[in-house]
Rosetta silent file (secondary structure, phi, psi, omega in degrees, C-alpha in Angstrom):
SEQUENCE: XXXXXXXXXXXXXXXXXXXXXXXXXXXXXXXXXXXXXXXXXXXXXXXXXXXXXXXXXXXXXXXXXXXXXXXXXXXXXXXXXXXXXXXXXXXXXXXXXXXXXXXXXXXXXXXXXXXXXXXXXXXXXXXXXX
SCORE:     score description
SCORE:     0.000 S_00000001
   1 L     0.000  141.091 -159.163   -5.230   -6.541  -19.242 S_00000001
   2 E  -100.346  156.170  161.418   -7.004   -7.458  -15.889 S_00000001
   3 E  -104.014  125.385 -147.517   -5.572   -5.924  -12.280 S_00000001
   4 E  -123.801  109.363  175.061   -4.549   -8.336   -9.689 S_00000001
   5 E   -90.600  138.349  120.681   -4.854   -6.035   -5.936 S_00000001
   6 E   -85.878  123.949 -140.178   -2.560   -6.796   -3.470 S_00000001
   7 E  -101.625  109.019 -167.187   -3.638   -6.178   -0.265 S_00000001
   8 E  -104.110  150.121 -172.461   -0.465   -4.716    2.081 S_00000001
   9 E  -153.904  123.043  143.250   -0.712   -4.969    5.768 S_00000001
  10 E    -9.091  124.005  174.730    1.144   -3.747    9.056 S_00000001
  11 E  -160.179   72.144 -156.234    2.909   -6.727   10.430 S_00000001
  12 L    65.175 -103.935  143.035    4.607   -5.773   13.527 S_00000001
  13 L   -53.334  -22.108 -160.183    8.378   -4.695   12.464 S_00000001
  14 E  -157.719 -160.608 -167.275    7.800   -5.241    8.420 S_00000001
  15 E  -125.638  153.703  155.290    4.526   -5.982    6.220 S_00000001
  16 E  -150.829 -177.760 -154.323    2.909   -8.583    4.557 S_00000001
  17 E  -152.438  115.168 -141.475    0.835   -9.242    1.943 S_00000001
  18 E  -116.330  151.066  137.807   -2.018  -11.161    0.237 S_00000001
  19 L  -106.353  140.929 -153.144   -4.000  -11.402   -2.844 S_00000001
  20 L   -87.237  125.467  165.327   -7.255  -12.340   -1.844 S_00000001
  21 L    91.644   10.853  170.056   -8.478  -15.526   -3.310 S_00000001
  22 L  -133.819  147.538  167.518   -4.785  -17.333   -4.360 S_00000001
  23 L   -73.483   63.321  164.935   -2.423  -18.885   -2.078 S_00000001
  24 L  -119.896  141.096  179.580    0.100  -16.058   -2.078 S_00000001
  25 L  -145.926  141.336 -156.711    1.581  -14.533    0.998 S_00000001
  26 L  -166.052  140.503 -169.147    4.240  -12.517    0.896 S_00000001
  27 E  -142.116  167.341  172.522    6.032  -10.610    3.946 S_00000001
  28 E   158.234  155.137 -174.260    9.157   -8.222    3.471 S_00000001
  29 L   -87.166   30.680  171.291   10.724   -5.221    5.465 S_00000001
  30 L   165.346  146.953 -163.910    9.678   -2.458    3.215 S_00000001
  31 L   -49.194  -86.509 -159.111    7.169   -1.887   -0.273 S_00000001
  32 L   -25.667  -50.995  159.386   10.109   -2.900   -2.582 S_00000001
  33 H   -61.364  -35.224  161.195   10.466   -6.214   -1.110 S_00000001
  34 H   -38.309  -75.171  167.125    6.849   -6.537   -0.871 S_00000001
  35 H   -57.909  -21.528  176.490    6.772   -6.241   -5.111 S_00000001
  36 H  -108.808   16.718  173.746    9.502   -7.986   -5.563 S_00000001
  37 H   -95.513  -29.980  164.384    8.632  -10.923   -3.281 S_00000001
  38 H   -41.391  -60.741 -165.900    5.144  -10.618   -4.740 S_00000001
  39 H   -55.030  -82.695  179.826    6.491  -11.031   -8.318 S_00000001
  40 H   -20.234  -65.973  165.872    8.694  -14.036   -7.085 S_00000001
  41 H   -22.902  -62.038 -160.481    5.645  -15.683   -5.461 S_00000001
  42 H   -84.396  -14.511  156.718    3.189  -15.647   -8.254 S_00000001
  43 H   -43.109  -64.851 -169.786    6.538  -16.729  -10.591 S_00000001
  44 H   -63.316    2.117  143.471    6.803  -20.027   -8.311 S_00000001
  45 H   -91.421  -23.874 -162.420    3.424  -20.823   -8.460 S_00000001
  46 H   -41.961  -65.481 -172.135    2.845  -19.767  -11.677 S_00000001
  47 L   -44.371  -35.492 -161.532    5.961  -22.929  -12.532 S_00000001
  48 L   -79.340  -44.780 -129.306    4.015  -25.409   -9.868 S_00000001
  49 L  -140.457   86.058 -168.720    0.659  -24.742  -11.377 S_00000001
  50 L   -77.412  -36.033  179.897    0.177  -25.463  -15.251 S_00000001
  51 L  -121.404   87.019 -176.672   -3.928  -24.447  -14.729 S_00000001
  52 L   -76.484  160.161  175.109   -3.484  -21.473  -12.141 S_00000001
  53 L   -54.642  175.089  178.803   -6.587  -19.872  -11.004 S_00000001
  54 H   -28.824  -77.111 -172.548   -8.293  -17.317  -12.592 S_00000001
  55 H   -71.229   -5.714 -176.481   -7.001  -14.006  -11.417 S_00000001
  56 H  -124.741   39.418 -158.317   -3.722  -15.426  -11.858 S_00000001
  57 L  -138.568  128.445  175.260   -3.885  -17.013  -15.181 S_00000001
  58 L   119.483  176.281  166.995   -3.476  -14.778  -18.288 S_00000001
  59 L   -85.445  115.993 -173.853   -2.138  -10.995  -18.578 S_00000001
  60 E  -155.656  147.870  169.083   -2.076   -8.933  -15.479 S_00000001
  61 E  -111.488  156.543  171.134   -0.592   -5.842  -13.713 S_00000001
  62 E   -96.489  151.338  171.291   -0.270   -5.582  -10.076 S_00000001
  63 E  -131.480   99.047 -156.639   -1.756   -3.271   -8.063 S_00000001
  64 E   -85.972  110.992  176.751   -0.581   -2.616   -4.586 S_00000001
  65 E  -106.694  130.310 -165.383   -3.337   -1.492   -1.924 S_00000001
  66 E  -115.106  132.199 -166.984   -2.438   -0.039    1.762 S_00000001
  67 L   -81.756 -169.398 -163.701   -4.949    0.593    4.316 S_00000001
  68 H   -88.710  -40.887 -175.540   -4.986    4.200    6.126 S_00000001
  69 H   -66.516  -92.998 -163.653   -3.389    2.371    9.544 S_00000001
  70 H   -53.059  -33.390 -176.041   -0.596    0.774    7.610 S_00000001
  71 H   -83.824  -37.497 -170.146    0.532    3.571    5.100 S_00000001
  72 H   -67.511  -36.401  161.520    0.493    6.225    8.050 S_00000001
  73 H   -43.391  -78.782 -157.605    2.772    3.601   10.207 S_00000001
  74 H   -57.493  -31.745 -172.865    5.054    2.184    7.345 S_00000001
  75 L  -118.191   38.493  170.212    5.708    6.177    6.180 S_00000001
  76 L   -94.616   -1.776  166.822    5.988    7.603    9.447 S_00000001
  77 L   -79.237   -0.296  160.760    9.998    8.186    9.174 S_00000001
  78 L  -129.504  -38.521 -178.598    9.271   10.783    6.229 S_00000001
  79 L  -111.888  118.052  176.009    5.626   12.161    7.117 S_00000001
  80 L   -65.199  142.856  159.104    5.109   13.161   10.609 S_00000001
  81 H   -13.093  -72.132 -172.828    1.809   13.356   12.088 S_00000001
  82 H   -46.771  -42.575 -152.678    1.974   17.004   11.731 S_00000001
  83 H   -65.739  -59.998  171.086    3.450   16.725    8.333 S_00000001
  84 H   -35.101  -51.076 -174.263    0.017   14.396    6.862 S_00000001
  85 H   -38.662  -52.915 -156.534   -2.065   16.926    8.815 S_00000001
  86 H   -98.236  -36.335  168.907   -0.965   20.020    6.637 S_00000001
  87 H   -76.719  -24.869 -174.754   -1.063   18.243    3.306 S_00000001
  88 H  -117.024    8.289 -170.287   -4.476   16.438    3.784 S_00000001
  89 L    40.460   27.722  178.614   -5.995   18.981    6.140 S_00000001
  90 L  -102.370  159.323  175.222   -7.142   16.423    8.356 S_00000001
  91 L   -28.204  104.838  138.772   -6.800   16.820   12.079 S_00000001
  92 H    25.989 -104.432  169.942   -3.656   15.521   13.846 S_00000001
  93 H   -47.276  -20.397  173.345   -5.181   13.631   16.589 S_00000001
  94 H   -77.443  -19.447  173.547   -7.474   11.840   13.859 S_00000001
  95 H   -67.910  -49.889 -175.495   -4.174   10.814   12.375 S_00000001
  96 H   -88.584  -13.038  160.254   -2.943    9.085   15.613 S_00000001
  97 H   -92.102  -35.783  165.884   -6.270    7.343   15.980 S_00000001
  98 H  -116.661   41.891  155.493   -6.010    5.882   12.677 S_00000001
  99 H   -94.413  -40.833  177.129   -2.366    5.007   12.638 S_00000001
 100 H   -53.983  -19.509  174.773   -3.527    3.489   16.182 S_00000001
 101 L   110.128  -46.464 -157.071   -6.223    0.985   14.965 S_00000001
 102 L   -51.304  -44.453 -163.448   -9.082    3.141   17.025 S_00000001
 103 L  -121.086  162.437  167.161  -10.629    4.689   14.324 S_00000001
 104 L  -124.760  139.782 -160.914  -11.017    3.909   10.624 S_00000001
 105 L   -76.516  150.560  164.309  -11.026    6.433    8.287 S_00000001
 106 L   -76.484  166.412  176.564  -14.655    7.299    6.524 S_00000001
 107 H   -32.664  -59.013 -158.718  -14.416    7.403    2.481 S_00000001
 108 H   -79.312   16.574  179.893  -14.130   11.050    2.272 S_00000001
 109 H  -104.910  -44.356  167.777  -11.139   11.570    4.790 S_00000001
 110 H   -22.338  -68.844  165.918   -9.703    8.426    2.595 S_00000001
 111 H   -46.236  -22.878  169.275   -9.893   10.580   -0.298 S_00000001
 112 H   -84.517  -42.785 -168.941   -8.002   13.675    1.189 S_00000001
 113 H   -51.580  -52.916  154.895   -5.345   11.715    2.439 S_00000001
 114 H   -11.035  -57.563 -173.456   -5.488   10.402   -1.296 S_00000001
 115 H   -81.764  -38.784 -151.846   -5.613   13.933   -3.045 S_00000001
 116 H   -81.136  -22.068  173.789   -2.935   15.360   -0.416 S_00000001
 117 H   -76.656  -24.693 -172.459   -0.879   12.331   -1.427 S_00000001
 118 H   -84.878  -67.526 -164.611   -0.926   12.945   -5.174 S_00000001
 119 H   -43.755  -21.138 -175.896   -0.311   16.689   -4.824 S_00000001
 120 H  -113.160    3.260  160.527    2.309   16.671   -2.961 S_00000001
 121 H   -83.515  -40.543 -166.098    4.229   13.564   -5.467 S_00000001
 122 H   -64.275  -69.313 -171.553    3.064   15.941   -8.511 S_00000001
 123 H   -48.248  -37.200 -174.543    4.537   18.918   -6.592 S_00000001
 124 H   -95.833   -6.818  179.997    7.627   17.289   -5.698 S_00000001
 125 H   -90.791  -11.112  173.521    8.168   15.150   -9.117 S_00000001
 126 L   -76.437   -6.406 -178.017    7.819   18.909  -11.031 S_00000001
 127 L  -103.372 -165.075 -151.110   11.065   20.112   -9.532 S_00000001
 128 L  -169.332  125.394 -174.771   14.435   19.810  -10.855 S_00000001
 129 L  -115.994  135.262  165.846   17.451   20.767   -7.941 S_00000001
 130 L   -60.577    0.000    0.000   20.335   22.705   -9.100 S_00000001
């Protein structure tokens, strides 16, 4: 089964969202609407479009990708500056330059923020509340 990226992007108040190389666009006020406006989308063309393109023709999963800018915006009501800082050990102020647009992260700070995100879903999906 092939993986079809969707590409999520900052878009003022809410997000939107492409897959690169089909005519789908897809906006919504938060990831859930995103996938499930996605899904809708590539249903209704799917219905319009008896020989759909490639990437959309066929068995597929989606795969939702978020740049460094846009995930630190869109999740800044549960991780504070501070909070990202202390899980991915990167700087603060490097945080606020690339939720700001100034800077873009290189590969390897991509990759902490990455690691610090799975460690701390692993850590928090192992506990069980009384």
């Amino acid at each position: 089964m092939k993986t079809v990226e969707v590409i999520v992007e900052h878009a003022g108040k809410n997000l939107s969202a492409y897959i690169e190389g089909a005519p789908i666009i897809i906006v919504g006020n938060n990831m859930t609407e995103i996938e499930n406006n996605t899904r809708e989308a590539i249903e209704l063309y799917l219905e319009d479009n008896p020989n759909p393109i490639d990437i959309l023709s066929g068995e597929f999963e989606l795969n939702f990708k978020i740049d460094a800018a846009t995930f630190i915006n869109y999740y800044s009501s549960i991780f504070t500056k501070a909070a990202l800082s202390r899980i991915t050990g990167i700087n603060e102020r490097q945080l606020w330059h690339y939720a700001a647009g100034v800077h873009k992260p290189r590969k390897q700070q991509l990759e902490k923020i990455q690691q610090g995100i799975k460690a701390l879903t692993k850590e928090l999906s192992s506990i069980s509340l009384l």
